[in-house]
C-alpha positions, 0 to 999 in steps of 0.5 A, a space after each residue: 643940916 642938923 643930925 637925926 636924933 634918936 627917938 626916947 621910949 615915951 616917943 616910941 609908945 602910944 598908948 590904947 583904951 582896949 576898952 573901946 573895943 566890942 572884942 576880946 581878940 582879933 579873930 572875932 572880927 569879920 574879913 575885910 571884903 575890900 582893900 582899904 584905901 586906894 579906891 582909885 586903884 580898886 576901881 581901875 582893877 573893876 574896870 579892867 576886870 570887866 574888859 572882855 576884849 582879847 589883849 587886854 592885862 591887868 597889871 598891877 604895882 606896888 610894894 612886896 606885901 602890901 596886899 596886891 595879889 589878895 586885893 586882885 584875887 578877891 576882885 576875881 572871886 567876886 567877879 567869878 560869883 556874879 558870872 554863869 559858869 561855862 560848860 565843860 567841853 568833852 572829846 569822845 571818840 568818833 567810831 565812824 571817824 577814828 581820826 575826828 572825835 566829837 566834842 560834847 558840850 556838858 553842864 559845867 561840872 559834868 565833865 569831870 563826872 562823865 569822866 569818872 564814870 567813863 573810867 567806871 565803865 571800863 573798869 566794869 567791862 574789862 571784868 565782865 567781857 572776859 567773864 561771859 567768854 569763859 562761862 559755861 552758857 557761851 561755851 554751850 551756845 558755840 557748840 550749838 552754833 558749831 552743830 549748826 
């Protein structure tokens, strides 16, 4: 077996015409979209994205740094586009039946809205409610009920 040579400096350089190029850096260039290569692996990941089977995972190999996890999560967020988005589910409490609240279905989005505007309401009602039984027309409406 003969030994590994090492290699000369004209050996390690290849030479580019920049000119070639219709861009002055990198950063004008799009995004890739796509995984480059591998369309073997990209389609398998499609097909097992689209599964819609309980028990089914995805798993995917490869070498630290090649790319694996941004390939799989830019399938996702395609995917997640093309999909309707499902409605946010919301318990409020059941005054009828403490001990079961009801589940309100909401647009998608809406529940974190109705949430905040819940936490809104009751911010409002802790400073009026003790407002109106300290004003001046309660007080005169229980002496005349009191009179009664």
């Amino acid at each position: 077996m003969s030994p590994i040579l090492p290699l000369s400096p004209d050996q390690l350089y290849r030479p580019c015409d920049t000119g070639q190029f219709t861009f002055t850096t990198t950063a004008e260039l799009e995004d890739l979209t796509q995984g480059i290569g591998q369309m073997r692996a990209i389609d398998a990941a499609h097909f097992g994205i689209g599964m819609r089977h309980a028990g089914y995972n995805l798993y995917v190999m490869g070498r630290t740094g090649s790319g694996k996890h941004t390939l799989i999560r830019q399938l996702l967020d395609q995917r997640v586009a093309e999909e309707a988005k499902p409605a946010d589910w919301c318990y409020v409490h059941n005054f009828s039946q403490p001990h079961k609240p009801r589940a309100i279905q909401l647009p998608a989005g809406m529940g974190t809205r109705f949430h905040a505007d819940m936490q809104q309401l009751v911010a409002e009602l802790q400073a009026t409610i003790p407002a109106v039984f300290e004003g001046e027309e309660y007080r005169r409406r229980l002496g005349q009920i009191d009179d009664e």
